[in-house]
N, C-alpha and C positions, 0 to 999 in steps of 0.2 A: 501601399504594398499590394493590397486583393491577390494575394499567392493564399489560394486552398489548404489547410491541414484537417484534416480528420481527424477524429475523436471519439471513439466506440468506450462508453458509457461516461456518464454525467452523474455520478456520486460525489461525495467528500473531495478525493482528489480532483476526478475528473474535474469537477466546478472551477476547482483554482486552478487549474492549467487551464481552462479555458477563459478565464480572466487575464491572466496575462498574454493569451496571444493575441485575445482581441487587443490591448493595449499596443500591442506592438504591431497593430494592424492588419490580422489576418484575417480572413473569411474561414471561422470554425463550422464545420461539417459533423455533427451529432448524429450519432446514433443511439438510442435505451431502449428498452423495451419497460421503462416506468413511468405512469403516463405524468406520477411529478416530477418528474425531471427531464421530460422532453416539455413541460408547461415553464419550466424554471431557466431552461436551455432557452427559449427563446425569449422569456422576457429578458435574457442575458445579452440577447443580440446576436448566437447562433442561429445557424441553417440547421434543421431537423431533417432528415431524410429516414426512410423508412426501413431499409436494411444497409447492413454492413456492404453489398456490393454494390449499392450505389454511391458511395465515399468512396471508395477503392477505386471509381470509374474517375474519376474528377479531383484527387488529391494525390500527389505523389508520393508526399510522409500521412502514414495514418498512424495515431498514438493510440494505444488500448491500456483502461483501467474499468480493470472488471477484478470481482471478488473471490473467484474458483479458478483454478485450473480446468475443467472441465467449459465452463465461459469461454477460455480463452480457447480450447482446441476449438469449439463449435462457432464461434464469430471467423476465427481464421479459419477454418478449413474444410467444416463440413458444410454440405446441403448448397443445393442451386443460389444461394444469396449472402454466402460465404466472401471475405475481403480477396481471395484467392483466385474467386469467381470472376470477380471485376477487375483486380488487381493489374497496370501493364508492368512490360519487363523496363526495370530501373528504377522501381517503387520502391520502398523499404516500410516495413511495418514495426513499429516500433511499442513495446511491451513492458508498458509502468507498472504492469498488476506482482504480486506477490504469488508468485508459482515456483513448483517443482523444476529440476535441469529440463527433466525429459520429455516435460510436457512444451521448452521452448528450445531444445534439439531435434525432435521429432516437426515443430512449425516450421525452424529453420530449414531443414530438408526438404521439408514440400514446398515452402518458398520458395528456395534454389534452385528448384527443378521448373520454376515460371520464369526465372531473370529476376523473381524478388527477393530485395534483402531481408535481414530480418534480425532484429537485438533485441535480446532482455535485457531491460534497461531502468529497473525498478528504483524506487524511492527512497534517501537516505536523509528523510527529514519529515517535521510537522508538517497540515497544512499551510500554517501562518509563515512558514518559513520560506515558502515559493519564492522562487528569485535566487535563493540561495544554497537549494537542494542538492545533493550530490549523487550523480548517476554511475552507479560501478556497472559497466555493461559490458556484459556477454555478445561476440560478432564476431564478423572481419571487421578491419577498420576501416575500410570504404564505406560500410554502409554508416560509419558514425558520422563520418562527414558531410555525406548526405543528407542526414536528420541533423546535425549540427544546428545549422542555423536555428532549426526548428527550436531543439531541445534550448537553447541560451535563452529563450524567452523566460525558461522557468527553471534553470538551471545555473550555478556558478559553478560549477565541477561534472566532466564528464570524462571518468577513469576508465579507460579498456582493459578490462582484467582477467580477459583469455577469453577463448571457444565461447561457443554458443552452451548458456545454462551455467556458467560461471559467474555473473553478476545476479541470478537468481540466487546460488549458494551462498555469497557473500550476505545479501538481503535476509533470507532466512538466520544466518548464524547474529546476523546482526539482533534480529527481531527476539531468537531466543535471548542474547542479553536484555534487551525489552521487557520479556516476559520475567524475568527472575527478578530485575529491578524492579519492576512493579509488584509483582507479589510480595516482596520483604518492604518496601515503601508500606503498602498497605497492612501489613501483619505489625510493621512498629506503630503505625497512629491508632491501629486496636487496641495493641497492651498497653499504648500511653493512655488510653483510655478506662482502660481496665486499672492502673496503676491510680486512676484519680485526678491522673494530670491533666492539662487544658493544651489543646495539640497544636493553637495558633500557635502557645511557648515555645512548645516542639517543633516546630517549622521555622520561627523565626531567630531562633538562637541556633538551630543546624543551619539551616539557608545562609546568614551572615557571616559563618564561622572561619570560611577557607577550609572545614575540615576534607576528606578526601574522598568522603563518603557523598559529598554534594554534587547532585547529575544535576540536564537541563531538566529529566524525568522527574526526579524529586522533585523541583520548582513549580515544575507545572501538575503534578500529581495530588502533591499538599495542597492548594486550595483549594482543589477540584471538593476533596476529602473533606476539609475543616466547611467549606463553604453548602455541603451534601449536596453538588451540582456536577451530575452523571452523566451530560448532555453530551454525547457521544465526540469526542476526537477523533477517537480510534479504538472502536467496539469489541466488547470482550466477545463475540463471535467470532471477528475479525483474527483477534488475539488466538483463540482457539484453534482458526486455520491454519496462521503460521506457527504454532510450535508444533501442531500436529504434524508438518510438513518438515521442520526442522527433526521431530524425534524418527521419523519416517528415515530421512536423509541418515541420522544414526547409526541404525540399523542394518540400512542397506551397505555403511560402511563397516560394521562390524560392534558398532559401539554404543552402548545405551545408557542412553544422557537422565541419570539420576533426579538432577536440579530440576531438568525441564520439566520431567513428569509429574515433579512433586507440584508446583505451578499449574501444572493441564488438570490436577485433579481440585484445584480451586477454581481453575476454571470451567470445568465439569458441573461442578457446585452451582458455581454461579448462572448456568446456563438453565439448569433445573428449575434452578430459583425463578427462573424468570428474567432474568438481569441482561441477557446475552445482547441487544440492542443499545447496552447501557456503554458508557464508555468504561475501560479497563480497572478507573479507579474504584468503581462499586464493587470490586473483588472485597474494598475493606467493610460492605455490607454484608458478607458473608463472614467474614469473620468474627466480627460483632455480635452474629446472633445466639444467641443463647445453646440453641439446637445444634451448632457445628462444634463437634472435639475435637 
């Protein structure tokens, strides 16, 4: 194939979308500014390039998985090395990270105004579940077809679900159910604990039940917990941003989300504690401890 795609950061996700396009034969174009993950990027068999506008020179689709909203306005659009800089007209950049509408309305507009498209186009799955991912994206629908090809590498589902910053809200609202299942996930294997009971029981007799209370969350949460193996999925920092941006989203709309907040302040906790690089299920370490009422 040697058709170019770009890739503006090499984290957790980024790594698995960039396994699967090399497999599907593309020449991945990296950009990080981590020097492990630009060392891990190329033992992977990507090209490293030094800023974001030299991948926007030489790749038509460029994908972005970055951490902040503020990442993403500053890769796309500010400073002389910005994807906007190098970007031609008929490029489309396309946006896996976990942001605000207005931070990928306000992209989408300064794109437009080059001839470049531009969707948020974020993540509705594990990493292990690559291949099978569901992308709710925000656009026009020309530019999904453009990125199409690209996105089916890592992708079974690619929903257009209005304007630009529409598949960002969806993501968010999605993530606050995240958040709230995982804090009561982890607040029941405490008190089963506090109760005396052995929390494999408790995982293995709920997991098999059919009852209605059983996620994929719960499944993969519970050993995390029973096993005390923290090693980050999907980091209660991470976790922090997005409810933060969900109870944000709230607000702006008139409405202040109860649930959520009760969760942000365990995750608050848990960030104090030290734990914030930890993956979400150490939230049941905080709970556990003696010191939290």
């Amino acid at each position: 194939m040697n058709e170019n795609v770009g890739l503006i950061g090499y984290g957790i996700m980024g790594n698995v979308i960039a396994e699967k396009l090399l497999l599907k034969g593309y020449n991945v174009l990296v950009h990080d500014k981590n020097p492990e993950a630009i060392s891990n990027a190329k033992v992977s068999g990507c090209i490293v390039l030094s800023t974001p506008k030299e991948i926007a020179k030489q790749a038509k689709v460029v994908l972005l998985s970055l951490p902040h909203p503020h990442n993403v306005v500053n890769v796309v659009r500010n400073g002389p090395d910005c994807l906007l800089a190098g970007a031609s007209e008929g490029a489309v950049l396309v946006d896996t990270s976990t942001v605000d509408s207005e931070t990928s309305q306000a992209n989408a507009e300064a794109a437009k105004k080059r001839g470049v498209g531009y969707l948020d186009c974020p993540v509705l799955g594990r990493p292990s579940a690559a291949g099978n991912w569901t992308f709710p994206t925000g656009g026009d629908v020309e530019w999904i077809e453009v990125a199409r090809p690209v996105l089916e590498a890592f992708a079974a589902k690619i929903i257009h679900v209005g304007p630009s910053g529409h598949g960002n809200n969806i993501k968010i609202l999605n993530n606050l159910m995240f958040g709230a299942i995982n804090s009561i996930t982890c607040e029941v294997f405490s008190l089963c604990k506090n109760l005396g009971m052995e929390p494999r029981l408790l995982f293995e007799t709920i997991s098999s039940s059919g009852a209605a209370t059983v996620s994929k969350l719960f499944n993969e949460l519970a050993p995390k917990i029973i096993g005390n193996d923290y090693s980050p999925v999907f980091s209660i920092d991470n976790l922090h941003k997005d409810v933060a941006l969900g109870i944000a989203m709230g607000l702006k709309s008139g409405m202040k989300l109860e649930i959520s907040e009760s969760g942000q302040k365990l995750n608050n906790l848990a960030r104090t504690a030290g734990f914030g690089k930890e993956d979400t299920s150490a939230i049941f370490k905080i709970l556990v401890r003696e010191d939290i009422t």
